[in-house]
Every structure is written in C-alpha cells, then in structure tokens.
N, C-alpha and C positions, 0 to 999 in steps of 0.2 A: 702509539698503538690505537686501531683505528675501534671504534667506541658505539655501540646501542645506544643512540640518546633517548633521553624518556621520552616524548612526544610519541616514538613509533613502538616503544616497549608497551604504554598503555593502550597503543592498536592492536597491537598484540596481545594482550593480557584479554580487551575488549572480546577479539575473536575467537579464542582458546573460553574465554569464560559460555561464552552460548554458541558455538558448534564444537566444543569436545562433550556431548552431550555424557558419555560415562569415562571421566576422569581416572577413575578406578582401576579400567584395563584401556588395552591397545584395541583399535577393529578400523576397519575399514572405512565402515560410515562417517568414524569423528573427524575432524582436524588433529592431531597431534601435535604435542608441543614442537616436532622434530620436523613437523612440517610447516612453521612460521619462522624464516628467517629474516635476521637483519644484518648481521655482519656476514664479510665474507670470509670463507675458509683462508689458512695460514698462508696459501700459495695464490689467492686473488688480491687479482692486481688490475688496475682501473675499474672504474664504472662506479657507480651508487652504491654498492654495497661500501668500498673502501674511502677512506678516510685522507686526511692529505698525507699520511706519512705511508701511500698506499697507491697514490694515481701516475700515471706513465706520460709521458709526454702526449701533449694534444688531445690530454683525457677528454673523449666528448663530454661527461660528467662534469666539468668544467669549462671547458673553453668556447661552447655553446651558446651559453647564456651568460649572460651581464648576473644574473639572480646564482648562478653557480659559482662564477668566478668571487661575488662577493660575498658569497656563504661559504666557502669553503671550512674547512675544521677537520680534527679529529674523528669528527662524528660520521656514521653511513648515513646513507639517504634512501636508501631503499627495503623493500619489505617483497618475503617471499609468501603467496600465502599456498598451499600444499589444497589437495583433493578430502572432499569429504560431500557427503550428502546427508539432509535432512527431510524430515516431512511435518511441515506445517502449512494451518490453514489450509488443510487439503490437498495442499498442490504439496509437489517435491521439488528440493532446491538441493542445486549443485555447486561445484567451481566454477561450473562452464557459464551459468545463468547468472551467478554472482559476478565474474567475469566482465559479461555484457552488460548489466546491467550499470555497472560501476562505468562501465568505458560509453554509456547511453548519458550520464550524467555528467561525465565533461566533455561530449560535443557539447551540449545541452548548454554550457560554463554554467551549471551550477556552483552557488558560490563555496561553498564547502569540497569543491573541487582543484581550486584557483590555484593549489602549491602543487599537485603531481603535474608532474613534467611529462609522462610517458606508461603506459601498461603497455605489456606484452603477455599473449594472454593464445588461447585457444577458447571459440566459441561453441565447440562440440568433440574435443580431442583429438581429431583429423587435421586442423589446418591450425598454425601458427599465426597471427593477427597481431599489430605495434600499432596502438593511438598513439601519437606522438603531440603535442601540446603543439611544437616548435615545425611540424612537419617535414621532419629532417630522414626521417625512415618507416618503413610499415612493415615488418616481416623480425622473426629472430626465431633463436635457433629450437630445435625438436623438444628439446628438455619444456618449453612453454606447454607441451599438450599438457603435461600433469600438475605442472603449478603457475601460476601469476607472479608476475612481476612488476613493483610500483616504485617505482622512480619520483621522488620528492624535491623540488628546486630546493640548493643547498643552504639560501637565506633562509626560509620556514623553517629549516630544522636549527640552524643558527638560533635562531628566535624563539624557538623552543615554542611552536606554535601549536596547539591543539590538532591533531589531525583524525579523531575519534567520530567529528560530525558525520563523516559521507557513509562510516561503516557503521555506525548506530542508526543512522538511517535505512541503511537496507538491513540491518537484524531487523527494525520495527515495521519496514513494510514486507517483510514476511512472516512477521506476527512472534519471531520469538524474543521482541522486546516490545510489552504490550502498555507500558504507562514509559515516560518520560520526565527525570525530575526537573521542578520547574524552574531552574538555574539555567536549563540544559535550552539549546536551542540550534538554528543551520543558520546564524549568523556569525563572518571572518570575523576574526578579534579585530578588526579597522572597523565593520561594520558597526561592532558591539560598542566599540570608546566613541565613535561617532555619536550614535544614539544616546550615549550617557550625558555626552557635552550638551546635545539639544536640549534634554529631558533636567538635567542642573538649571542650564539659561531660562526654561522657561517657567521653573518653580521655583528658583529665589527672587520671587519679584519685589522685596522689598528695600531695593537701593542699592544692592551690594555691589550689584555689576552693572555694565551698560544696557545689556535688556530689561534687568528688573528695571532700572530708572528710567526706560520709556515706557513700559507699559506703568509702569506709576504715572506718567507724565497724562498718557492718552485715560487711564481711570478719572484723572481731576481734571480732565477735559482740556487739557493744557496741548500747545504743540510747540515743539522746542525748536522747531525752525520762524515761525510765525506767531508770537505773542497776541497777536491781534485775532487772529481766526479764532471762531466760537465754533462750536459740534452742537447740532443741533442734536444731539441724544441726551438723556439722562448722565450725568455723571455722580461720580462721588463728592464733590463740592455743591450740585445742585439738590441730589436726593437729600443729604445731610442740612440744609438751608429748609429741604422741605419738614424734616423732620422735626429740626427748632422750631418749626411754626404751628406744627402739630402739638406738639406738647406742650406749648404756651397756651394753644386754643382749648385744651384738654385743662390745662392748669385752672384756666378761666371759669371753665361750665363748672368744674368740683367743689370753686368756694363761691358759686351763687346759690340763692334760697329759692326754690320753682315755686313754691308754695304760695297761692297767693287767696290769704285769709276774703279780704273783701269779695271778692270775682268768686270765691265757692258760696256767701250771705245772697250776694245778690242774686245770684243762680238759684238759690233754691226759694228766695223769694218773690222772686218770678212765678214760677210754678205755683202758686198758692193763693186760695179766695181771702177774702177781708173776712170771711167767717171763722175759714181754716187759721187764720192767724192771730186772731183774735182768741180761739178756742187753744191754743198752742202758748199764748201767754199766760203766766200763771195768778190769780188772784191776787199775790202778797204784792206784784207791780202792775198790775193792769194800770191802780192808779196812777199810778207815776208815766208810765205810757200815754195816758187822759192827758195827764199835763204838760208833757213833754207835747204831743202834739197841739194843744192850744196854743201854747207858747210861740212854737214854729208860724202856723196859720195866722197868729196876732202880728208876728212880725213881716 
C-alpha cells in the first residue's frame, strides 16, 4: 500500500503550519489541509504520487532515471500544494508566485533543490508550465492552474532526506518565517557530513588521525617527507627552547643581591668637603679616625 513518507509529511506540516493562517475555519485565503497532497487517490495509478505496489509499466516515475529506478519503494514522491494567498512584508503572495519562484530556484540548481525531479505548476492560472530537471517534457494537464505539483527523485525519499530547506526558505523570504533555528540551514545532508568530516580533521590535532599528526609535525617544525629541512619560522620546539632560556635568565637575576654597599659610601663621599666630613664624624671616634689615618700615611 503505497505510503506518505515523512520527509514530505513534514513539508507538509511545514506549509499548513504558516499559510493555513486560521486553522480554525475553512476560507479561501488559507492552504487547507485537503489541499496538500501526497498519496494518490484509490484509483491512481503511475507517476510520483504512487508507490511500487502502484506503477504501470514504463512508469516515467521510474524508468527515467537511474535515481528513480533505485529508489523506488512503497513510498510517493510527490506533493500537491493547493491555492491560497497571503499578505506579508507588504507585498502579497500567492500559488502562482510561490510557484515561480520555487521553479526560479532549480533552474538556478540551488542546492536545496537537487532531489525535485519536475514542477508543474501555472505562473498566473492561465497557462500550464513543467520544469522538468531531466528535460523530458514542459506542459501538463489544466488541473495545474489551481495547484502545483513536485515530483521528488525516488532515492531522496528512500533516504529519508530532508526536503523542508527550499520551502523554509521561501516562508522566510517572504517574511512569515522571521528567525531561523540555528541547527537549521540550505545545506544537502552530502554537504553537511562533508563539512563535518573537514571541521573533526581539523580540530583533532592531537595525533589521533593523519591530519592531527601533520599539523603536529609542521607545529615542531618537523617535515615528514624531509628530515633534514629546517622552517625558518617560529615553532613549538624553538619558542619552547626560548622559553627555557628565559626562565633560567629570570631564575638568575632573582637570587642576586643589586645592592652594592661600597659604590652607595663612596658616592656620597664624593660629594662632600674635608670639613663637611669631618663635622659628620662624631667626637667619641674622630680620634680613632686621627689614628687610623696616621697609620695609613706612615705606611
């Protein structure tokens, strides 16, 4: 039985949450829940909506692409989205503009575009319009003037792949999603694991992998092809060598004495008359100064 899988129930849930703006009743204006589909009714048979216990021989849905033939499943692949209009940011937004604006963003290959295969769509409810990814057809049938139809390569939704980016992007650049949480972003999950694996290699530098132990290598100024090559930059063996020298020369100055008793006597005995020095000794040794200096002079 052919199956909503979650990747496009939370597209759905996503677009139903901010353009059924009153939940409460039916109007015109909203999206209705009755107008986001993803499986097809009891009597559809081939195409995206249906599942494999569902496709007809030569299902273009399948036999088009290498990515549908090997996603194939249980699961649909496509999503209806129905008419409604808002007014934000001053402007007013429709199916028709939502529409183009969604089919402007995979010519574009935006990457959060990369899994829909195909819209068929109406850019003003007069004419019928099919982007097709594969370029295999441009046009489908009348029922497009009133709602949109997306088509999802069958591996993504195998893969159970995020497909919330492209439509959280156009709720927020028409303003009625105004902050972004910051887990959230318009990178594929290949993108995302990508960047993880860079973003691990280059901040466990401590041995563990083969890039931490180069950039350790290139820190101690070492090169692991060439032993012999010296880097004429600062390294962590050199600055560390500086720093043993530093605190040795620090260890030094703290256990010497600056003080130098004789060189402050003779300084201030410089500056002074034989009168002034003589009036600065005190009576109870002058004698012995008398003597002292005879002594000296007789020798």
């Amino acid at each position: 039985m052919t199956r909503a899988p979650a990747n496009l129930m939370a597209v759905r849930s996503l677009l139903l949450q901010h353009l059924n703006r009153d939940p409460n009743r039916v109007r015109d204006e909203d999206l209705e829940p009755n107008e986001v589909g993803i499986v097809g009714d009891a009597n559809h048979r081939g195409g995206y909506h249906c599942g494999s216990d569902r496709v007809v021989t030569n299902d273009y849905s399948v036999v088009e692409s290498s990515r549908d033939r090997n996603g194939l499943t249980l699961d649909a692949a496509a999503l209806d989205v129905g008419m409604f209009r808002v007014g934000s940011g001053g402007r007013s937004h429709d199916l028709f503009s939502f529409s183009t604006w969604c089919v402007q963003q995979c010519q574009a290959n935006a990457a959060d575009t990369r899994d829909i295969r195909e819209i068929i769509y109406s850019p003003d409810g007069k004419v019928v319009r099919r982007w097709d990814r594969l370029g295999r057809r441009n046009t489908g049938d009348r029922s497009h003037l009133w709602h949109t139809h997306f088509s999802f390569f069958r591996d993504s939704i195998k893969a159970n792949r995020d497909q919330t980016p492209l439509f959280r992007r156009y709720l927020t650049s028409i303003g009625l999603i105004t902050t972004q949480k910051p887990e959230e972003n318009d990178m594929t999950p290949e993108e995302h694991n990508w960047l993880k694996t860079v973003h691990r290699n280059l901040t466990v530098l401590d041995g563990r992998n083969p890039v931490g132990q180069t950039y350790t290598r290139m820190a101690m100024g070492e090169d692991h092809t060439d032993p012999k090559f010296k880097v004429n930059h600062p390294t962590l063996r050199s600055i560390g060598s500086q720093l043993t020298a530093l605190q040795t020369a620090m260890d030094s100055l703290l256990n010497r004495d600056f003080t130098d008793e004789q060189a402050i006597v003779s300084g201030v005995l410089a500056g002074l008359t034989p009168q002034e020095i003589a009036a600065a000794i005190p009576p109870t040794v002058a004698q012995q100064v008398v003597q002292e200096l005879g002594r000296r002079l007789a020798a």
